[in-house]
Residue frames as a rotation matrix with the C-alpha (Angstrom) as fourth column:
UNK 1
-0.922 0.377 -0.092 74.40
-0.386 -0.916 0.110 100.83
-0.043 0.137 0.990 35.68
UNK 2
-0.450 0.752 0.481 70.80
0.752 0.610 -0.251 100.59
-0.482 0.249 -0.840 35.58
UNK 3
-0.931 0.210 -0.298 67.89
-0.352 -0.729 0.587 101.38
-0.094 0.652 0.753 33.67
UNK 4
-0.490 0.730 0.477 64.40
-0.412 0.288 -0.864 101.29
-0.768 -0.620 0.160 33.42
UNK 5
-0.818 0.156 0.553 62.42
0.243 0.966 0.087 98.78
-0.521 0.206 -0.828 32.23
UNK 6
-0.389 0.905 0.171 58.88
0.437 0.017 0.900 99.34
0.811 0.424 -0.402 32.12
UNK 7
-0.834 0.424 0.353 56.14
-0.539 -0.489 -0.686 101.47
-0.119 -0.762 0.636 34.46
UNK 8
-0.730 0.634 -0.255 52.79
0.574 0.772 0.273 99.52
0.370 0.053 -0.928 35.11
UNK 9
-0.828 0.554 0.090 49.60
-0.543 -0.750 -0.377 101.57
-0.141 -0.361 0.922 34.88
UNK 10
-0.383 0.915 0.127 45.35
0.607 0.352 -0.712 100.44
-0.697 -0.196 -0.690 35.91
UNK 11
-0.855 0.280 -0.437 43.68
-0.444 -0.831 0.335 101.42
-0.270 0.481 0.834 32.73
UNK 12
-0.011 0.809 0.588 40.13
-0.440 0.524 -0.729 100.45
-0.898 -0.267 0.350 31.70
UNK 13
0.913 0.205 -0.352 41.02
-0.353 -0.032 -0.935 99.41
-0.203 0.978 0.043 28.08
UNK 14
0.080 -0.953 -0.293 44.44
-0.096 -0.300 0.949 98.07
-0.992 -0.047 -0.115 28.20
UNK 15
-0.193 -0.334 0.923 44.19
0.907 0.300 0.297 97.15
-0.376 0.894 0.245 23.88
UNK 16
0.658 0.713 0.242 42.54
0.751 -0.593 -0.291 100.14
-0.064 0.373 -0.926 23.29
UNK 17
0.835 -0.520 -0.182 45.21
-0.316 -0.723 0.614 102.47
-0.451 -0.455 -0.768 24.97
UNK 18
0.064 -0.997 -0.050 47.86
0.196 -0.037 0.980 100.20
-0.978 -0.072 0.193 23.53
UNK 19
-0.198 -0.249 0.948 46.78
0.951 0.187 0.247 100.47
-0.239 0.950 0.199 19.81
UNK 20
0.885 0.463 0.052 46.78
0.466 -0.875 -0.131 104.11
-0.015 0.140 -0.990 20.56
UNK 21
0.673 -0.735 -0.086 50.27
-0.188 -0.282 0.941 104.33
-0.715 -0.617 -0.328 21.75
UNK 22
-0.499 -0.737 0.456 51.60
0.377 0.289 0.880 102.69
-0.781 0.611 0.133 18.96
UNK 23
0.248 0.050 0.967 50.13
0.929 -0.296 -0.223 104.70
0.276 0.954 -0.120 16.50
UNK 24
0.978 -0.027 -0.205 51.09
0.028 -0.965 0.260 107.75
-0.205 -0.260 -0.944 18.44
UNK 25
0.149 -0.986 0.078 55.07
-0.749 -0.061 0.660 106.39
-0.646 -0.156 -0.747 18.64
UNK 26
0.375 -0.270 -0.887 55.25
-0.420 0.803 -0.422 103.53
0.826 0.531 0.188 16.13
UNK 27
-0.284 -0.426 0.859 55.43
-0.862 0.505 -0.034 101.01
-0.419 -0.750 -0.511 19.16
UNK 28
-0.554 -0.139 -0.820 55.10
-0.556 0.796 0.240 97.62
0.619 0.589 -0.519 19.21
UNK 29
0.562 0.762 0.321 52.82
-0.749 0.305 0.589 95.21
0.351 -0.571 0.742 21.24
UNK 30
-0.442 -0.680 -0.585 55.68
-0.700 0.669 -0.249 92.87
0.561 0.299 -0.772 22.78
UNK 31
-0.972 0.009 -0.233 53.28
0.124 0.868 -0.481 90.90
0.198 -0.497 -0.845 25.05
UNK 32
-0.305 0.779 0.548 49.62
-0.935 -0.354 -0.018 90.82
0.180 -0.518 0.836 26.02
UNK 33
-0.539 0.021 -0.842 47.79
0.033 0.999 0.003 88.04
0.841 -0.026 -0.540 27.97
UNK 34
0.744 0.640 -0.195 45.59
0.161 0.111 0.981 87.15
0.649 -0.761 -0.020 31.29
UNK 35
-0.158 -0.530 0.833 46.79
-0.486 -0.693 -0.533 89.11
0.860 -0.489 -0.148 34.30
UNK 36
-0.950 -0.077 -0.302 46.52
0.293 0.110 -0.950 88.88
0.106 -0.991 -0.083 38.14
UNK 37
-0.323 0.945 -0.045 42.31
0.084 -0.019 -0.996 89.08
-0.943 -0.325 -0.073 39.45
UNK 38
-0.470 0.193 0.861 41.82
0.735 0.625 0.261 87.75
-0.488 0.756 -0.436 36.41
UNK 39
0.653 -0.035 -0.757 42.68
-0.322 -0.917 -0.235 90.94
-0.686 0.397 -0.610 34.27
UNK 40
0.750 -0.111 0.652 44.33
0.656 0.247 -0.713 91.62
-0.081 0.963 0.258 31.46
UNK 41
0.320 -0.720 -0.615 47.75
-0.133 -0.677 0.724 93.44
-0.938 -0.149 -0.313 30.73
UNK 42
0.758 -0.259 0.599 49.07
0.617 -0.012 -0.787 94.25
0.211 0.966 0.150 27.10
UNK 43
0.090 -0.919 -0.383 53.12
0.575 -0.266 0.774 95.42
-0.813 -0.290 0.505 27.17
UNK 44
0.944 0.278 0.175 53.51
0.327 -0.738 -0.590 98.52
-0.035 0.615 -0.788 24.78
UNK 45
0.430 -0.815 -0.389 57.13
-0.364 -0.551 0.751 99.94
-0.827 -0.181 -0.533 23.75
UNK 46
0.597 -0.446 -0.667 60.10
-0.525 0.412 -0.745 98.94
0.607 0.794 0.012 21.98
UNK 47
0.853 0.387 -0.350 62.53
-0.148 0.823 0.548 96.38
0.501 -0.416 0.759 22.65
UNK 48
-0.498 -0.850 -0.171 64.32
0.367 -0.028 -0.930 97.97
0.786 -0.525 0.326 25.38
UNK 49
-0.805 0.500 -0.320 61.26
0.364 -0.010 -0.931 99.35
-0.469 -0.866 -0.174 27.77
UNK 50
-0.435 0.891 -0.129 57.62
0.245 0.254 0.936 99.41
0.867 0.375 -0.329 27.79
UNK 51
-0.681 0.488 0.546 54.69
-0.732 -0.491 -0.473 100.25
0.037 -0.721 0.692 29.42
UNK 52
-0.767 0.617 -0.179 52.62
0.590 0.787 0.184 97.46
0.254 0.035 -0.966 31.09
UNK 53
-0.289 0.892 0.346 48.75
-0.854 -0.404 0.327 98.45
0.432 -0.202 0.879 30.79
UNK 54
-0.828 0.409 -0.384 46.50
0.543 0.757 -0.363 96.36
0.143 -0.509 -0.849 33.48
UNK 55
-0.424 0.869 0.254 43.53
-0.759 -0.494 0.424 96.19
0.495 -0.013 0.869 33.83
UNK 56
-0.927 -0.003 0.375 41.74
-0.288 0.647 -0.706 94.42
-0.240 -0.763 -0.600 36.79
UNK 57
-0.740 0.673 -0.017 38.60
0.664 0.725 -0.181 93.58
-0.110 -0.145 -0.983 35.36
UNK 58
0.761 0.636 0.127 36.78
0.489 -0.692 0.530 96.48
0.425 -0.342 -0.838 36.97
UNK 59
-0.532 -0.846 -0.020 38.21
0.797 -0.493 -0.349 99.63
0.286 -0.202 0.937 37.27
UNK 60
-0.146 0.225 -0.963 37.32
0.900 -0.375 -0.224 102.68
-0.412 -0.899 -0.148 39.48
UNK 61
0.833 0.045 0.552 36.82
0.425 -0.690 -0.586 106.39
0.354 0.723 -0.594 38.01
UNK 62
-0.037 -0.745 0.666 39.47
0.094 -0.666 -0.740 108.93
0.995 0.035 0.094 37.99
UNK 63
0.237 -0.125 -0.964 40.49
0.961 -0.117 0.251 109.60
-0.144 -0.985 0.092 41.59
UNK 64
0.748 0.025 -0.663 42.07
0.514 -0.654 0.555 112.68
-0.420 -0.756 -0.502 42.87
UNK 65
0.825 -0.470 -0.314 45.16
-0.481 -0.292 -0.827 114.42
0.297 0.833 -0.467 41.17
UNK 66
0.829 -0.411 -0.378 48.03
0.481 0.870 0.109 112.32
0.285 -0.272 0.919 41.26
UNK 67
-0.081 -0.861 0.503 50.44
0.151 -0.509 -0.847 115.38
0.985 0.008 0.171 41.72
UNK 68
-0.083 0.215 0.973 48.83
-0.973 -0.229 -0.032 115.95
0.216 -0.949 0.228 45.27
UNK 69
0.785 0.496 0.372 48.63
-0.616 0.689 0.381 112.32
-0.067 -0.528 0.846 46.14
UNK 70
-0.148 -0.973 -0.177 51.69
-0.878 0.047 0.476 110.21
-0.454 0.226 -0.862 47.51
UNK 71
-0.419 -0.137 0.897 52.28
0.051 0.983 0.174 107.09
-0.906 0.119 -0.406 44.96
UNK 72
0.518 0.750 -0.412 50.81
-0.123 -0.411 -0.903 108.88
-0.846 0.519 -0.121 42.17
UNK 73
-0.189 -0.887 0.421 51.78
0.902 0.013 0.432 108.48
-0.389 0.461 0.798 38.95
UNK 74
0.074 0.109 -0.991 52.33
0.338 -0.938 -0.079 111.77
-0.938 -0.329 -0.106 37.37
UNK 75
0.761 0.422 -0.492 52.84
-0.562 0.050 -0.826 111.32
-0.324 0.905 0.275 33.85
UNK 76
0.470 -0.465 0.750 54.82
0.687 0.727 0.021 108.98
-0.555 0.506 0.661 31.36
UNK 77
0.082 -0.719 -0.690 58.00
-0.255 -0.685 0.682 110.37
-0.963 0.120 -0.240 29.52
UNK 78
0.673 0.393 0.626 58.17
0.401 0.518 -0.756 109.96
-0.622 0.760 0.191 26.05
UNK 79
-0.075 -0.754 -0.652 61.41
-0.521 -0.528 0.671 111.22
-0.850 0.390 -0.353 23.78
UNK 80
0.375 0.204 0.904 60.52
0.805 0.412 -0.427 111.20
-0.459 0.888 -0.009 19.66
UNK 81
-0.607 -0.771 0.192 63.02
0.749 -0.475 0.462 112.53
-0.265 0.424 0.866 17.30
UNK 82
-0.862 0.271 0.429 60.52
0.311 -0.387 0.868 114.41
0.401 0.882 0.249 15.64
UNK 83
-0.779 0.393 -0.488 58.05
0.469 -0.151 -0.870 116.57
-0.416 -0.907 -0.067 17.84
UNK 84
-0.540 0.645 -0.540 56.00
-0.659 -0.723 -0.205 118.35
-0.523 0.245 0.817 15.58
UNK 85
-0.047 0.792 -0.609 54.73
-0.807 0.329 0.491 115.42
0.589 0.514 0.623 13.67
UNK 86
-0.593 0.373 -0.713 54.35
0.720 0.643 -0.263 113.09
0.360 -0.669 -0.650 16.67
UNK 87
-0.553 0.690 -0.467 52.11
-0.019 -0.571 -0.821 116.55
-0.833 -0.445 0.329 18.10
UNK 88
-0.401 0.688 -0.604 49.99
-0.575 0.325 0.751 116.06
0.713 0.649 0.265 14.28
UNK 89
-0.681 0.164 -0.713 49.64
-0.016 0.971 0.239 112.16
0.732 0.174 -0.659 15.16
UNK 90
-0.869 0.413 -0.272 48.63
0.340 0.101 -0.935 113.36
-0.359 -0.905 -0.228 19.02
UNK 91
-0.459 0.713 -0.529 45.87
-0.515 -0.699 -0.496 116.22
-0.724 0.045 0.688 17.64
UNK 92
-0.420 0.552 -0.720 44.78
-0.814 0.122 0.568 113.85
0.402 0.825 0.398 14.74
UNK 93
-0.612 0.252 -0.750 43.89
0.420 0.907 -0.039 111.16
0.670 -0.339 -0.661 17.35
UNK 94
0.316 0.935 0.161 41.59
0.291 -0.257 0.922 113.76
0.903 -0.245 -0.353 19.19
UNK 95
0.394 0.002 -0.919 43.89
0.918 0.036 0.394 114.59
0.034 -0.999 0.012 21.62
UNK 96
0.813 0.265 0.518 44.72
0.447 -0.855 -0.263 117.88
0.373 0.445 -0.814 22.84
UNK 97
0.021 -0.964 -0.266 48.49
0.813 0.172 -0.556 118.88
0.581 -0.205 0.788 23.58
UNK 98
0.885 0.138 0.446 49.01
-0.172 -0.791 0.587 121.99
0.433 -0.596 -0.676 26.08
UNK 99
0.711 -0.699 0.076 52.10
-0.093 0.014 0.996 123.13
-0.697 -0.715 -0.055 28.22
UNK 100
0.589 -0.657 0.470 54.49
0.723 0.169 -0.670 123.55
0.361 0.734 0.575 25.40
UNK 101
0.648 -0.698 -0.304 58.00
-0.243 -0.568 0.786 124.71
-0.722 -0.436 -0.538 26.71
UNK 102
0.690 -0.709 0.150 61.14
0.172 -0.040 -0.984 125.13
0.704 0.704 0.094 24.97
UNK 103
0.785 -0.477 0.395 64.16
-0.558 -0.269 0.785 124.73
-0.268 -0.837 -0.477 27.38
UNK 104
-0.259 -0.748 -0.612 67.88
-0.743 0.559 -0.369 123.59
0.617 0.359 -0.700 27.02
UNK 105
-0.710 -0.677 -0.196 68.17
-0.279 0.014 0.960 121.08
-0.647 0.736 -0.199 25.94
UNK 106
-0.850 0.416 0.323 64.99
0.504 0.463 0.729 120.29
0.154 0.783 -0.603 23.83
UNK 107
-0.631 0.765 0.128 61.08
-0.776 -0.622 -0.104 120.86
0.000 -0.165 0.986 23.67
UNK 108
-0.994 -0.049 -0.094 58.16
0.003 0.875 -0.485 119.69
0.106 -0.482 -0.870 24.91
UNK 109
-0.533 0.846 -0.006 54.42
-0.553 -0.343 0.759 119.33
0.640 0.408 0.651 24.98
UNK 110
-0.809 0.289 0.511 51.95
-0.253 0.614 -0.748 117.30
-0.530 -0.734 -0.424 27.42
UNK 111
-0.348 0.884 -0.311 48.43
-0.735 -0.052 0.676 115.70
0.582 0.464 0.668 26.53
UNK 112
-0.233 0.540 0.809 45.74
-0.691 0.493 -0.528 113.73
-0.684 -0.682 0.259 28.87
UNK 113
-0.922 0.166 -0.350 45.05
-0.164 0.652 0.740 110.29
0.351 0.740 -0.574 26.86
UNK 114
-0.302 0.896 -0.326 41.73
-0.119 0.304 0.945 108.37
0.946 0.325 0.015 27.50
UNK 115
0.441 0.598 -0.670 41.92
0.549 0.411 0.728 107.15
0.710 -0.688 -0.147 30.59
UNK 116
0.987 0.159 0.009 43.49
0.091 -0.609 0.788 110.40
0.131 -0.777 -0.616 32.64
UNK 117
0.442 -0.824 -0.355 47.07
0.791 0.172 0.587 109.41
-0.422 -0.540 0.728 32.27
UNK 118
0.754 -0.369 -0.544 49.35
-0.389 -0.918 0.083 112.78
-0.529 0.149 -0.835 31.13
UNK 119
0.275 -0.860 0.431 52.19
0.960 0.266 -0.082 111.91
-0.044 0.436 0.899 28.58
UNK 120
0.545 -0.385 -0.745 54.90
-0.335 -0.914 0.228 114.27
-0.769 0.126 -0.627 27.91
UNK 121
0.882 -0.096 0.461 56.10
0.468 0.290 -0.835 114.29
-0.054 0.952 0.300 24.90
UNK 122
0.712 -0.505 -0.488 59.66
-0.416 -0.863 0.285 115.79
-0.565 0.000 -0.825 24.29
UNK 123
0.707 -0.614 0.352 62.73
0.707 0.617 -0.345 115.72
-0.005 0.493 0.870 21.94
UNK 124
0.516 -0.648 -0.560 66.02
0.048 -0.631 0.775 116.96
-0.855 -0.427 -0.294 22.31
UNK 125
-0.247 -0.646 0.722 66.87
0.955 -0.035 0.296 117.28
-0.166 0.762 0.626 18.83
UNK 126
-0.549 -0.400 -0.734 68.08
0.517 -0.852 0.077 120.77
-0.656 -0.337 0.675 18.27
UNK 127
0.043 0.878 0.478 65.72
0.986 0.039 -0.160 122.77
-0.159 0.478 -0.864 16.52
UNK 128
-0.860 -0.372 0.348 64.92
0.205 -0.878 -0.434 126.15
0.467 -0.302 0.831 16.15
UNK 129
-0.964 0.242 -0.112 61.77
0.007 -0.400 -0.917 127.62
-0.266 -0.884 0.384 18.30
UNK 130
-0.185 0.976 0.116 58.39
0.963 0.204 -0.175 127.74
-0.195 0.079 -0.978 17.74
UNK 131
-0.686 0.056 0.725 57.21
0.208 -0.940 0.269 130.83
0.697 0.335 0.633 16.40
């Protein structure tokens, strides 16, 4: 069987973004160090998969949407037991959640971090609805 590892995203900040992530999810930092065109990459997760942040040095503004472009990423998945106070942690870091669904089997929320990328948030512990 497989399973994924880790997704590698170009952000301008890669410490910044990761000592957001881990206060958003209680990650961990399991690696950071000097990259490829002498950038920088910091590994974010726990210690079965992660997100590598890179940064090349110099980075470009926002491009186009990635849903309309092919190779795009589209957002990062995220699955926390405990959705309403990981959506606190998101709105007390300044971010704004949006797209909340409820669907079998769980619920779900989205939010744009700093540098454009979309997270979804979701958890499939049974609940009852949202009022």
């Amino acid at each position: 069987m497989a399973r994924l590892e880790h997704v590698n995203v170009t952000v301008a900040d890669p410490d910044a973004l990761a000592a957001t992530l881990c206060e958003l999810f209680d990650w961990k930092i399991r690696w950071s160090g000097a990259a490829m065109g002498d950038g920088r990459s910091v590994h974010v997760g726990d210690a079965s998969s992660y997100v590598a942040l890179y940064s090349p040095g110099k980075t470009e503004p926002f491009g186009p949407d990635t849903y309309s472009r092919h190779g795009g990423l589209n957002h990062i998945g995220v699955v926390v037991d405990d959705l309403d106070a990981t959506e606190e942690r998101v709105k007390r870091a300044g971010f704004v959640p949006g797209s909340h669904a409820d669907y079998e089997p769980g619920r779900r929320f989205y939010f744009h971090e700093a540098n454009g990328i979309e997270i979804e948030v979701v958890s499939y512990t049974k609940v009852m609805a949202r009022a």
